[in-house]
Steps between C-alpha positions, in 0.01 A plus 500: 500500500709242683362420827745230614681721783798356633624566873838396557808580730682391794394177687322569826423807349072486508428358190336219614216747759488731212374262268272346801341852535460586157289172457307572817435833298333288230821474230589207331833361647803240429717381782850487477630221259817453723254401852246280266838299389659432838160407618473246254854385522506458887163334493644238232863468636610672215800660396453810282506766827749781470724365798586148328420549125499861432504459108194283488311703730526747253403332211227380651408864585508625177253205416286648743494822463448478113211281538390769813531791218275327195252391776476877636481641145209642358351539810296801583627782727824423723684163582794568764820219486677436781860460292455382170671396170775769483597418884578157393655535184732753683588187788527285240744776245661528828624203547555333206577789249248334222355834396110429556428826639429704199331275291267399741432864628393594155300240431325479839422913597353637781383825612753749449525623837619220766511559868777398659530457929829649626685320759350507841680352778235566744241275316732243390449142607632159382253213488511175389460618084734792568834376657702740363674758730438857439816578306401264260185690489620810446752367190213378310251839570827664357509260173186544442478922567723505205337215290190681440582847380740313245211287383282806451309511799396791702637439851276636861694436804213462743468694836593328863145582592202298616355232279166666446686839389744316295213327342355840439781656332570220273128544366538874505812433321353278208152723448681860467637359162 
């Protein structure tokens, strides 16, 4: 079984709190690729951050989140991604045209179901790693709704409910099969 569960979606959406809760609840976690980078980058004065080099951000994301996915595998019971691998081969696909996206999805699987947050506009925030309007939000949640089912993958569209029952039926979700 592959227990590398990948919860995706729209910016803003609660990926981040999910992720938070489900380690709380004793699961392994990895944080978002995209928030480790721009960490990293402001802290250093860099430049590979989505608003000024876009295409190196990227890259460096898929660097990221491959290394995430061989650390997580092989680990007993579940290990929940913020993002991962096929989010940033899709950016990077996006916006270059190299086609990345299916070579790397095969040879870097996760679980077959992925979550995926819907837009929210209620919870949506910017902050200083997300400075992206909501628009631009919702563009990429609708890129990547359709990149999944054509890679294979199973796609849940998770509930506007409360973390703690959103948690719950993501678990619910993964044990019925």
């Amino acid at each position: 079984m592959n227990g590398l569960v990948l919860i995706s979606g729209c910016s803003g959406g609660g990926k981040s709190t999910l992720l938070a809760e489900l380690g709380r609840r004793g699961h392994a976690i990895v944080e978002e690729p995209g928030r480790r980078i721009v960490k990293q980058e402001l802290a250093s004065n860099g430049t590979a951050l989505p608003w000024i080099d876009a295409i190196a951000f990227a890259r460096r994301a898929i660097e990221m989140s491959t290394a995430d996915h061989a650390a997580a595998k092989g680990q007993a019971g579940w290990t929940f991604f913020d993002r991962g691998l096929i989010d940033a081969a899709s950016a990077l696909q996006h916006l270059t045209g190299e086609p990345v996206l299916q070579k790397l999805s095969t040879a870097h699987r996760y679980h077959q179901t992925v979550f995926l947050t819907p837009p929210w506009p209620e919870i949506y925030t910017s902050d200083p790693e997300r400075r992206h309007g909501f628009d631009e939000a919702v563009a990429e949640y609708d890129r990547l709704a359709a990149t999944y089912p054509a890679l294979g993958y199973e796609v849940v569209i998770l509930p506007k409910i409360g973390v703690a029952d959103r948690v719950n039926f993501i678990l619910d979700r993964l044990t019925a099969k």
